[in-house]
PDB file of N, CA, C and O in Angstrom:
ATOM      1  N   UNK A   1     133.409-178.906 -42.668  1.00  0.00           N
ATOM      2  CA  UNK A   1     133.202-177.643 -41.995  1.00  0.00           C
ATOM      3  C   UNK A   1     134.560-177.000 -41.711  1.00  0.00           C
ATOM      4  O   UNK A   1     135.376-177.645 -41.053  1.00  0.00           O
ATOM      5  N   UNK A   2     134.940-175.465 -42.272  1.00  0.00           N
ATOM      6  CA  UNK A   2     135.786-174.985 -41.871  1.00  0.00           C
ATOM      7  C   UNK A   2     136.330-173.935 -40.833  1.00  0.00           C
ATOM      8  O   UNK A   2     136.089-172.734 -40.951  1.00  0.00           O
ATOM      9  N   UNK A   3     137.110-174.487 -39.767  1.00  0.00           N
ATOM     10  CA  UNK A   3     136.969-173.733 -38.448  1.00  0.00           C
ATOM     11  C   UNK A   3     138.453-172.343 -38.135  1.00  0.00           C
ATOM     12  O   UNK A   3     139.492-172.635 -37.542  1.00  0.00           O
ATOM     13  N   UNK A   4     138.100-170.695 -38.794  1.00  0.00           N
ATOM     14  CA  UNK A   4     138.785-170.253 -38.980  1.00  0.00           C
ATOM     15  C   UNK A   4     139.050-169.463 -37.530  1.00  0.00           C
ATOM     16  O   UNK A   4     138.178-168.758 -37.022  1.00  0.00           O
ATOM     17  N   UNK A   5     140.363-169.671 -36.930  1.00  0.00           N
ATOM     18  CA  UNK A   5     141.110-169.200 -35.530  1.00  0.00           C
ATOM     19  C   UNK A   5     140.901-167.326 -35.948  1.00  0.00           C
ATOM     20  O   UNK A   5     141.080-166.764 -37.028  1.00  0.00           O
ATOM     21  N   UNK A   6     140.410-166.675 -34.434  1.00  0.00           N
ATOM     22  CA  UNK A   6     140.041-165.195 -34.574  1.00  0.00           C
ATOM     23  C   UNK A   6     140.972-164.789 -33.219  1.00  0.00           C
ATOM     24  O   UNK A   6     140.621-164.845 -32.040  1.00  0.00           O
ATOM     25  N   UNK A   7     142.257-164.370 -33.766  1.00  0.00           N
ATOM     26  CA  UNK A   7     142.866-164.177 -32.482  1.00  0.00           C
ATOM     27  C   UNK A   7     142.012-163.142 -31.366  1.00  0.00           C
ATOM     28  O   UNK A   7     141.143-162.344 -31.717  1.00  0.00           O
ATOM     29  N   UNK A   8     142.486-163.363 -29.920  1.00  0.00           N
ATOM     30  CA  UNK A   8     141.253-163.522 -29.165  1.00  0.00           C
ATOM     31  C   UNK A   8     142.089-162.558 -27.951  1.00  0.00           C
ATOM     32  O   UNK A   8     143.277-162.704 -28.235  1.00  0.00           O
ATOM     33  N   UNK A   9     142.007-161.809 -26.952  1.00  0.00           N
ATOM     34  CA  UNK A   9     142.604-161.546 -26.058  1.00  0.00           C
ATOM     35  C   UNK A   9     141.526-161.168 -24.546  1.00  0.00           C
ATOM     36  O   UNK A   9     140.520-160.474 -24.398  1.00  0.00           O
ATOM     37  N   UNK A  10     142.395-162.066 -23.572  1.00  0.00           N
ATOM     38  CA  UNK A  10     141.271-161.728 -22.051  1.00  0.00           C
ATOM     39  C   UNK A  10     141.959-160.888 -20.980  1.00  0.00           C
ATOM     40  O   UNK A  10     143.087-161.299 -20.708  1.00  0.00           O
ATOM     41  N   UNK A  11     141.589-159.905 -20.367  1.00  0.00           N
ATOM     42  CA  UNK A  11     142.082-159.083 -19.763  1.00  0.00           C
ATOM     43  C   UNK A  11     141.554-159.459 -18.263  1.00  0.00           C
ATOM     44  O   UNK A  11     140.327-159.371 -18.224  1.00  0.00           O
ATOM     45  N   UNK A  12     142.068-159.809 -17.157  1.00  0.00           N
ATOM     46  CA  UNK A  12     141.457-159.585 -16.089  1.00  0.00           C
ATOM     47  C   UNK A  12     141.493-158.541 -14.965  1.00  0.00           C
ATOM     48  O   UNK A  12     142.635-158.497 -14.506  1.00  0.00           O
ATOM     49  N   UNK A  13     140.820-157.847 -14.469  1.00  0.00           N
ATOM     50  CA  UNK A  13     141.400-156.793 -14.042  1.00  0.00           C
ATOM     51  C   UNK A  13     140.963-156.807 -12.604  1.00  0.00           C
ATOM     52  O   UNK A  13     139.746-156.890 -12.440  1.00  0.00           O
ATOM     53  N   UNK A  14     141.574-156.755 -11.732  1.00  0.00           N
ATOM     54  CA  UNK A  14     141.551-157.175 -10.262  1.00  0.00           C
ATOM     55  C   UNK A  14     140.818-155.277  -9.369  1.00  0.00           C
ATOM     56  O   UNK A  14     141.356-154.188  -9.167  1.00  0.00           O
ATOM     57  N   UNK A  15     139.761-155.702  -9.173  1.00  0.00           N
ATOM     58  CA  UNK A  15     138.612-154.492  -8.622  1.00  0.00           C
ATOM     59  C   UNK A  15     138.577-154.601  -7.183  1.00  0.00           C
ATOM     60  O   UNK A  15     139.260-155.429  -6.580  1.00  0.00           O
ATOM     61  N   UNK A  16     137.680-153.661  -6.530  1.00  0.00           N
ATOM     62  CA  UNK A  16     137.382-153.655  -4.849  1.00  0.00           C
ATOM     63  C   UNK A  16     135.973-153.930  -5.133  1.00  0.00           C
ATOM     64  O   UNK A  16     135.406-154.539  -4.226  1.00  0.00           O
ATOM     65  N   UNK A  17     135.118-153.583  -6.357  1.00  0.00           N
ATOM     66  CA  UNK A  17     133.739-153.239  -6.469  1.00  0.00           C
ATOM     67  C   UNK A  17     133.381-153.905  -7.879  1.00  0.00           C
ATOM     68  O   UNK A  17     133.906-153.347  -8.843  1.00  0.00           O
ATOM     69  N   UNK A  18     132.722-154.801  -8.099  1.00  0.00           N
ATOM     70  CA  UNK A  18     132.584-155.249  -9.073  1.00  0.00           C
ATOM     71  C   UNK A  18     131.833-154.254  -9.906  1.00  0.00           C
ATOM     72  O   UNK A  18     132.109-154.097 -11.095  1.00  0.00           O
ATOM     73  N   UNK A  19     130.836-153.542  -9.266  1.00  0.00           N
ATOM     74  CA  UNK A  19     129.558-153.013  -9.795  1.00  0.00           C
ATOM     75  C   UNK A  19     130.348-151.852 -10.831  1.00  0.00           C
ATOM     76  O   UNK A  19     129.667-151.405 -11.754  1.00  0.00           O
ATOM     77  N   UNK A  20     131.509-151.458 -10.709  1.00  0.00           N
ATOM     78  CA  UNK A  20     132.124-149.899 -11.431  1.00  0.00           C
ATOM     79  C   UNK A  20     131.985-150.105 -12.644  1.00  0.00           C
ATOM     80  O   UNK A  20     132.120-149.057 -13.274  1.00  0.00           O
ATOM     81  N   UNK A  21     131.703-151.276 -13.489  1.00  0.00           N
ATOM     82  CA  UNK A  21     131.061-151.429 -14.282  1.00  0.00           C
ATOM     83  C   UNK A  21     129.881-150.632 -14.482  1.00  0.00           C
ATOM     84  O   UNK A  21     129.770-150.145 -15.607  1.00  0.00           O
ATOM     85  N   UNK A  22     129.015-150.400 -13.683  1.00  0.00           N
ATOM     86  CA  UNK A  22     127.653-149.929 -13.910  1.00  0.00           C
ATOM     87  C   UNK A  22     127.596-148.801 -14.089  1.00  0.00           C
ATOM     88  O   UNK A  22     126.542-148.218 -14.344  1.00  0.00           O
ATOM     89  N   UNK A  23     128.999-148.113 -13.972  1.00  0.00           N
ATOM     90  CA  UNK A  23     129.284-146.610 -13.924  1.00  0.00           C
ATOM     91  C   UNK A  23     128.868-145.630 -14.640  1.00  0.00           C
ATOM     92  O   UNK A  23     129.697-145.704 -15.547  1.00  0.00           O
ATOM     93  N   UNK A  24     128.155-144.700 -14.934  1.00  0.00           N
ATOM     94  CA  UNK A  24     128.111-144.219 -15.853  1.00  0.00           C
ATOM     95  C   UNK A  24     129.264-143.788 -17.063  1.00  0.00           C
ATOM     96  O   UNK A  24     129.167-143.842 -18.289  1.00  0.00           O
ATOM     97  N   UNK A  25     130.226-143.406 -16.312  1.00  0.00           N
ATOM     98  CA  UNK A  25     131.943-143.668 -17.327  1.00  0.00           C
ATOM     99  C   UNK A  25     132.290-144.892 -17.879  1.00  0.00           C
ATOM    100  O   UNK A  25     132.658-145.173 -19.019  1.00  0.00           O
ATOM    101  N   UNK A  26     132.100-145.636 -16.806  1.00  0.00           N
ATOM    102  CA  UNK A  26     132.611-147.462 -17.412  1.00  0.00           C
ATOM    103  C   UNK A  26     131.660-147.775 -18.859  1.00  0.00           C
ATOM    104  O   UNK A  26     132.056-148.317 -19.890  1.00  0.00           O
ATOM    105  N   UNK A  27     130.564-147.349 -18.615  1.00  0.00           N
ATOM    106  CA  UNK A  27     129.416-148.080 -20.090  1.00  0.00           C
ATOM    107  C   UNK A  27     130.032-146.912 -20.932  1.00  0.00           C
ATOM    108  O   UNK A  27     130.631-147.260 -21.950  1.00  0.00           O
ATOM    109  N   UNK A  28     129.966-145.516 -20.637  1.00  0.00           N
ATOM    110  CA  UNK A  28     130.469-144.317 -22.051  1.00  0.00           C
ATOM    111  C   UNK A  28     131.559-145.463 -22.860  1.00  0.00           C
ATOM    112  O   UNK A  28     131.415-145.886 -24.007  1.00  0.00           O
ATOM    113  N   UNK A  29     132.593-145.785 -21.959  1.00  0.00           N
ATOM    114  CA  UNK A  29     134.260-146.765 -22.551  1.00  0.00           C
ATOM    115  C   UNK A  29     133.553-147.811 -23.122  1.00  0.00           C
ATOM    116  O   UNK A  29     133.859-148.027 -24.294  1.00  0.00           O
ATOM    117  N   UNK A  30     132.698-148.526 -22.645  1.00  0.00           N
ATOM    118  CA  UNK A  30     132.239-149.874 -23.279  1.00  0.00           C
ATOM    119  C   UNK A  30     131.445-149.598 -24.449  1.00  0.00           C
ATOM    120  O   UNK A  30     131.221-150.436 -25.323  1.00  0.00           O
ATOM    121  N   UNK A  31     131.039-148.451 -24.453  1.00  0.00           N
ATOM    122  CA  UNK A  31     129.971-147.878 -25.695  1.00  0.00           C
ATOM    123  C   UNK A  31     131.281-147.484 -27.131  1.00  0.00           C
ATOM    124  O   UNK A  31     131.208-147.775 -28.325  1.00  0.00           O
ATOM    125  N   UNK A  32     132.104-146.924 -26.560  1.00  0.00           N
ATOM    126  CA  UNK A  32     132.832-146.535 -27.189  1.00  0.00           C
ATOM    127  C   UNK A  32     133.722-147.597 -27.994  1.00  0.00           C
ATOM    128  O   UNK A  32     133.948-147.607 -29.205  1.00  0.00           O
ATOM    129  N   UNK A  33     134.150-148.448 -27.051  1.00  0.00           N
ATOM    130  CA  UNK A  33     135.208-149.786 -27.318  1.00  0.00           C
ATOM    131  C   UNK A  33     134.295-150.785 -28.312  1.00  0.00           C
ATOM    132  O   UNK A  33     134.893-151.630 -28.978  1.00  0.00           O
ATOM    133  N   UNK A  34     132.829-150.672 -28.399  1.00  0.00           N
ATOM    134  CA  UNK A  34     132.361-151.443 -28.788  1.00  0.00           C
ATOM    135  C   UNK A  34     132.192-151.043 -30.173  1.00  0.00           C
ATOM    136  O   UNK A  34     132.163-151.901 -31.055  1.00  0.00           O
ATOM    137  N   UNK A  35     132.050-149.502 -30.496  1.00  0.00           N
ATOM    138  CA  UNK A  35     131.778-148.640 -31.844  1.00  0.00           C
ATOM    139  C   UNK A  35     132.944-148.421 -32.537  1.00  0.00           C
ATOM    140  O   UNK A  35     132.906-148.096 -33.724  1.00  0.00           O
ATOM    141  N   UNK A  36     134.136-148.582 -31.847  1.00  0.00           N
ATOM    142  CA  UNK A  36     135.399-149.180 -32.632  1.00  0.00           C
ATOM    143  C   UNK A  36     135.459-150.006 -33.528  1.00  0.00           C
ATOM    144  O   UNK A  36     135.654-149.952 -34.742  1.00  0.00           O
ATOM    145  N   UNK A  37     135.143-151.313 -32.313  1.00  0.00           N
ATOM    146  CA  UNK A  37     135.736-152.859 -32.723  1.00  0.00           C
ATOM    147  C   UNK A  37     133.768-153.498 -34.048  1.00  0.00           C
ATOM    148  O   UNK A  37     133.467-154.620 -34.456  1.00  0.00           O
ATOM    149  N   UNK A  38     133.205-152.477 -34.186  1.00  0.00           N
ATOM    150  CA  UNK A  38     132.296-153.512 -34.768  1.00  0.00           C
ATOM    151  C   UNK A  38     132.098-153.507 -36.073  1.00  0.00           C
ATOM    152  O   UNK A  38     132.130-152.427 -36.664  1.00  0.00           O
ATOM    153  N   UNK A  39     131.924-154.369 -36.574  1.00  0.00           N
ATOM    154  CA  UNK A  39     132.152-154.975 -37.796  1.00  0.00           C
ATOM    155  C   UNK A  39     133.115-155.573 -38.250  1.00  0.00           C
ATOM    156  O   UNK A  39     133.205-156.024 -39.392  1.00  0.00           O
ATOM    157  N   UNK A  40     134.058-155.635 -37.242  1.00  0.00           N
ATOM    158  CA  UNK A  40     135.468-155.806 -37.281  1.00  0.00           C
ATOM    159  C   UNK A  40     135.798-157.457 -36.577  1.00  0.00           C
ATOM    160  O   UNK A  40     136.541-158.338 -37.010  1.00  0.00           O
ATOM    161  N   UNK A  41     134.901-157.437 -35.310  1.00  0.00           N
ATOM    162  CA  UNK A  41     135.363-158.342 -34.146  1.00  0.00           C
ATOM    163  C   UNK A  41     133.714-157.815 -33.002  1.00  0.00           C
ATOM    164  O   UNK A  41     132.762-157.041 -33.098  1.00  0.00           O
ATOM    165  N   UNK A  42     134.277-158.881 -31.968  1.00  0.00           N
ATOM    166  CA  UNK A  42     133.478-158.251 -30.572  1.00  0.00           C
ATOM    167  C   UNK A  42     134.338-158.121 -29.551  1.00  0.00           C
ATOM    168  O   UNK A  42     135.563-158.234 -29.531  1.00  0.00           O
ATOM    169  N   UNK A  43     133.277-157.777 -28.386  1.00  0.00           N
ATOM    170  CA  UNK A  43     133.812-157.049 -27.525  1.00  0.00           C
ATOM    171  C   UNK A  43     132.649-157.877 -26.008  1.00  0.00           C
ATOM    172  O   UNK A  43     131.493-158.288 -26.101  1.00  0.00           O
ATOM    173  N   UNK A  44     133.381-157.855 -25.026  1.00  0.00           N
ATOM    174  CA  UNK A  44     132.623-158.866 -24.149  1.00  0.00           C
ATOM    175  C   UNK A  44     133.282-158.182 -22.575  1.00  0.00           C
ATOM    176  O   UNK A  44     134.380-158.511 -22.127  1.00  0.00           O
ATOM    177  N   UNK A  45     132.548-157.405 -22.050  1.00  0.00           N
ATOM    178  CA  UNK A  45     132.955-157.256 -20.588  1.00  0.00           C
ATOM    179  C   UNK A  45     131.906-157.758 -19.442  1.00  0.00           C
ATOM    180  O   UNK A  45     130.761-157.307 -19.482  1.00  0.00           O
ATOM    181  N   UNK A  46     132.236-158.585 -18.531  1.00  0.00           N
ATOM    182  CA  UNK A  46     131.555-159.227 -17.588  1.00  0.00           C
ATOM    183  C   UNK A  46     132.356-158.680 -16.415  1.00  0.00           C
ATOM    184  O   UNK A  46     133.377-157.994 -16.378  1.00  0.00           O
ATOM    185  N   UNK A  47     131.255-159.410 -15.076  1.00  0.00           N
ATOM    186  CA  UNK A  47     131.607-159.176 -13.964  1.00  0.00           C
ATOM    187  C   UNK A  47     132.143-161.033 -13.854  1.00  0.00           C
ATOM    188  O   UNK A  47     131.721-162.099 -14.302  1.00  0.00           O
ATOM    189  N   UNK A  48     133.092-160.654 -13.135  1.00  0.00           N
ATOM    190  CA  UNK A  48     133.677-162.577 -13.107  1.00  0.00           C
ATOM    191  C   UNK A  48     132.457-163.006 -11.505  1.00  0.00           C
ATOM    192  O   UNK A  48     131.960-162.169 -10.752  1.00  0.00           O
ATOM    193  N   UNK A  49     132.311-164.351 -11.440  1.00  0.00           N
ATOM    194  CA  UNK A  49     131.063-164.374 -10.896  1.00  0.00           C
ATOM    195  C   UNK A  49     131.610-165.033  -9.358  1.00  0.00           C
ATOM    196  O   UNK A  49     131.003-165.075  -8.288  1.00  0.00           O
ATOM    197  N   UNK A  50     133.622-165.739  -9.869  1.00  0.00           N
ATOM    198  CA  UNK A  50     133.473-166.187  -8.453  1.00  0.00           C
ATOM    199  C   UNK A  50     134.878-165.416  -7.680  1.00  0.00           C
ATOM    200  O   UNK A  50     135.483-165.823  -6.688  1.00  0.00           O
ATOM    201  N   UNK A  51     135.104-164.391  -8.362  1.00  0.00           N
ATOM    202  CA  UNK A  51     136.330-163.729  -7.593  1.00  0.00           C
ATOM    203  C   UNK A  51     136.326-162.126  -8.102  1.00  0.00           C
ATOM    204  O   UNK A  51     135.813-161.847  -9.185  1.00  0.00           O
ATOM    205  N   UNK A  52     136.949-161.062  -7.228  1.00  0.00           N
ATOM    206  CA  UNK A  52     136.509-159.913  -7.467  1.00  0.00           C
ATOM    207  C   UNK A  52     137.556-159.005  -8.988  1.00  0.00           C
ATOM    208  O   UNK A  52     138.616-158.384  -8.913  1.00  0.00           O
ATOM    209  N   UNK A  53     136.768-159.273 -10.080  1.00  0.00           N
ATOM    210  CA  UNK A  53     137.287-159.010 -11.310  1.00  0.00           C
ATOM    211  C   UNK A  53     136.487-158.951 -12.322  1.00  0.00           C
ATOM    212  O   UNK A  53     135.445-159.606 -12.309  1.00  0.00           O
ATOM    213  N   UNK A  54     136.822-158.168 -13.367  1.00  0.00           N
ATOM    214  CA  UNK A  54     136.017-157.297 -14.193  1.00  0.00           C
ATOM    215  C   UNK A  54     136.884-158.374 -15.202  1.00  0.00           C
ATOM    216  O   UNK A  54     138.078-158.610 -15.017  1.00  0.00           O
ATOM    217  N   UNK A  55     136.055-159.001 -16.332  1.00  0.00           N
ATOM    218  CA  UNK A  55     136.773-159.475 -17.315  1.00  0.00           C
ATOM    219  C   UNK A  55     136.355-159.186 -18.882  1.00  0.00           C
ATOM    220  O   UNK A  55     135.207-159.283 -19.317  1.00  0.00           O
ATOM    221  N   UNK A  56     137.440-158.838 -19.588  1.00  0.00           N
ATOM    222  CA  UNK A  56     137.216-158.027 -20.672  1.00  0.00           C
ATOM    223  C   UNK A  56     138.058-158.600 -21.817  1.00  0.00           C
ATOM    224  O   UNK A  56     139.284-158.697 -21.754  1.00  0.00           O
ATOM    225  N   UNK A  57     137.412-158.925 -22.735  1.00  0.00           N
ATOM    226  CA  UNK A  57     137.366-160.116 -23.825  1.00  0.00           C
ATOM    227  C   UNK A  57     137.255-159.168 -25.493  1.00  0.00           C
ATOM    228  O   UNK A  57     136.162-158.959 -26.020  1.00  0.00           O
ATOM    229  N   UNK A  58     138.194-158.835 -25.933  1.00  0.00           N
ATOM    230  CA  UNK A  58     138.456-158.832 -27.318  1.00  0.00           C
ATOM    231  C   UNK A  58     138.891-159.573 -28.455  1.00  0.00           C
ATOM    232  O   UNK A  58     140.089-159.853 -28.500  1.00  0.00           O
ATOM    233  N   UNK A  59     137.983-160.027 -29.586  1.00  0.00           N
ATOM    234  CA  UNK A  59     138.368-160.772 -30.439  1.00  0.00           C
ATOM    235  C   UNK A  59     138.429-160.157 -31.913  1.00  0.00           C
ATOM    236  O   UNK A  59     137.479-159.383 -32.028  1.00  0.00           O
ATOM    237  N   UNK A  60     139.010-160.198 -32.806  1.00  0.00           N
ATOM    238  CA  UNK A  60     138.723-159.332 -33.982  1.00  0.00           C
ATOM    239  C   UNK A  60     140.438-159.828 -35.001  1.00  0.00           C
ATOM    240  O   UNK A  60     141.237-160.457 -34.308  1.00  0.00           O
ATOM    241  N   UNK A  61     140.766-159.620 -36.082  1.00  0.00           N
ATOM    242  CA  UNK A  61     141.652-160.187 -36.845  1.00  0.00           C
ATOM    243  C   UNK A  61     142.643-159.446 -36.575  1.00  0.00           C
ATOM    244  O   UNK A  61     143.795-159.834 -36.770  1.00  0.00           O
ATOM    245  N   UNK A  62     142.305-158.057 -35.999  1.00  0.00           N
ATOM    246  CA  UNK A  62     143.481-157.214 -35.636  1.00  0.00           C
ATOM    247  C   UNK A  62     144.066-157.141 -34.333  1.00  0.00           C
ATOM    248  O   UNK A  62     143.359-156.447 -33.602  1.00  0.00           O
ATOM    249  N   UNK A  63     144.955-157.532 -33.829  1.00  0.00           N
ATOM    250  CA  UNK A  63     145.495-157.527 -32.018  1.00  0.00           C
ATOM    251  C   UNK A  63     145.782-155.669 -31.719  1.00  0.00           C
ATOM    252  O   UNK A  63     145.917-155.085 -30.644  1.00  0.00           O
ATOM    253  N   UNK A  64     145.793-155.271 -32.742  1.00  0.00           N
ATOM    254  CA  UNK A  64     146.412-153.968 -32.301  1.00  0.00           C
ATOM    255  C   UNK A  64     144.854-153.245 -31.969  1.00  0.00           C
ATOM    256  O   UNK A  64     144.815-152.482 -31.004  1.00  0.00           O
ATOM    257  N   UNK A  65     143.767-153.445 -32.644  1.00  0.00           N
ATOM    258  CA  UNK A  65     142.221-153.223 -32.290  1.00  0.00           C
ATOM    259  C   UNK A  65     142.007-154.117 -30.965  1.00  0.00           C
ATOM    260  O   UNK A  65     141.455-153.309 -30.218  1.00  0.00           O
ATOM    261  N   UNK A  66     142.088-154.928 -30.483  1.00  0.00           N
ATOM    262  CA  UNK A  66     141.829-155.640 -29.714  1.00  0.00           C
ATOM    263  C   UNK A  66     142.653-155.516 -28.461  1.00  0.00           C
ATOM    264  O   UNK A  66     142.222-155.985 -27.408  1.00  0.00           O
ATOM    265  N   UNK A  67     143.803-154.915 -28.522  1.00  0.00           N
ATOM    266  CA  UNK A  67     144.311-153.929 -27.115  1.00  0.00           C
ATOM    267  C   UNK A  67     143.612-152.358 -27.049  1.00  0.00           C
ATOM    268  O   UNK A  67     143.430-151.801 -25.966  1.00  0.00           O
ATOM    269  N   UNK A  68     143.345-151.896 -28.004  1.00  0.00           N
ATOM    270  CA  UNK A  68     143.192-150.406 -28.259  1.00  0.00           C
ATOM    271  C   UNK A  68     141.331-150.957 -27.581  1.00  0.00           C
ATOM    272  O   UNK A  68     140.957-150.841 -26.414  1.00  0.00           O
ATOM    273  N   UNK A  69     141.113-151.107 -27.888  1.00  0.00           N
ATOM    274  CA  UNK A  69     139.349-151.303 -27.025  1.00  0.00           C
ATOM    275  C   UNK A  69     139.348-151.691 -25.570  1.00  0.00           C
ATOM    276  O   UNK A  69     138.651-151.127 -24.727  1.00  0.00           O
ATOM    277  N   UNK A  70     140.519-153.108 -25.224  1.00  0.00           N
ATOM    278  CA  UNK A  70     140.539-153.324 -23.741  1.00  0.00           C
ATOM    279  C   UNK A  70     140.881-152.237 -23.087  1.00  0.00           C
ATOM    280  O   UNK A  70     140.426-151.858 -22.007  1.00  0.00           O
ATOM    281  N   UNK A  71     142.022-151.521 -24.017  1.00  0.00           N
ATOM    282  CA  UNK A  71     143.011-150.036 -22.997  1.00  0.00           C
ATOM    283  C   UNK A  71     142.211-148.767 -22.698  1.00  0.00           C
ATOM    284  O   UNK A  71     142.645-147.835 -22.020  1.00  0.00           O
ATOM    285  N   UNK A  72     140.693-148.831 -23.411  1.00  0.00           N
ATOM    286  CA  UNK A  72     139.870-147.615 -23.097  1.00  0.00           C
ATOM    287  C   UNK A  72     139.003-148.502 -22.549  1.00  0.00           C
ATOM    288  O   UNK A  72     138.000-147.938 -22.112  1.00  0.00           O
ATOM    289  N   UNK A  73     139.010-149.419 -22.440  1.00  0.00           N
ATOM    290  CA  UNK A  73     138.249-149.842 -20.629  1.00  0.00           C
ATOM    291  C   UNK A  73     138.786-149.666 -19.429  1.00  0.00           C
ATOM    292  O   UNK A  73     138.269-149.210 -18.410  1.00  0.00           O
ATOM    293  N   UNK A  74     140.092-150.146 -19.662  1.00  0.00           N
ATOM    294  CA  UNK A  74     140.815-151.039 -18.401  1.00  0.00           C
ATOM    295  C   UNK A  74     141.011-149.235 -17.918  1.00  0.00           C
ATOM    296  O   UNK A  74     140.986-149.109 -16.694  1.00  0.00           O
ATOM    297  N   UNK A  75     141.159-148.154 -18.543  1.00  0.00           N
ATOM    298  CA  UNK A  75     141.358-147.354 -18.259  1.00  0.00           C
ATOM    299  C   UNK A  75     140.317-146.536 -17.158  1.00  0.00           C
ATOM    300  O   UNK A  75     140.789-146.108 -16.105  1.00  0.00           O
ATOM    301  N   UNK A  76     138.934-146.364 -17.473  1.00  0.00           N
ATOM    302  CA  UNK A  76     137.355-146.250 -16.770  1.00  0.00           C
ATOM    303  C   UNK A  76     137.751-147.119 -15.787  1.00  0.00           C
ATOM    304  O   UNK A  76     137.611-146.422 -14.782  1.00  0.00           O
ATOM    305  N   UNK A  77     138.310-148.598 -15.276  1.00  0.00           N
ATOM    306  CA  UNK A  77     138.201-149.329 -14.480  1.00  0.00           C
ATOM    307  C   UNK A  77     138.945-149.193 -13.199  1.00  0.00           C
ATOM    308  O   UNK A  77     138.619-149.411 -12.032  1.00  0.00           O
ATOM    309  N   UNK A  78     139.996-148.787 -13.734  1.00  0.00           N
ATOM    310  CA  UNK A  78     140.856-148.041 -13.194  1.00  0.00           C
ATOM    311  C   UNK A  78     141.502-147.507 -11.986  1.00  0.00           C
ATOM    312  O   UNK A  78     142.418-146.690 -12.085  1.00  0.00           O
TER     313      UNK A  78
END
């Protein structure tokens, strides 16, 4: 079985409100970040479950795609 490495990047981003996620702006960025990166890689934003932070997970062969999707989140998060 061959196990091929997908460089990977995690962003944590330190919030007052976990929920700004639910934002109507925050999902437009996640809608958007996601119609970038697909076919390409994924895209993974959670609420972290035991400290107050939004965590945002890009993987894809390209690092320069994989900042360019976190940076139109982290931006909505903001």
């Amino acid at each position: 079985m061959f196990f091929k490495q997908t460089p990977q990047i995690l962003e944590n981003i330190e919030v007052q409100d976990k929920n700004i996620i639910d934002t109507i702006n925050c999902k437009r960025s996640i809608e958007l970040a996601n119609r970038i990166i697909r076919g390409k890689g994924r895209l993974l934003v959670r609420k972290s479950g035991t400290e107050p932070k939004i965590r945002i997970m890009a993987e894809s062969n390209y690092n320069r795609l994989n900042k360019k999707c976190i940076n139109i989140i982290k931006k909505t998060i903001r």
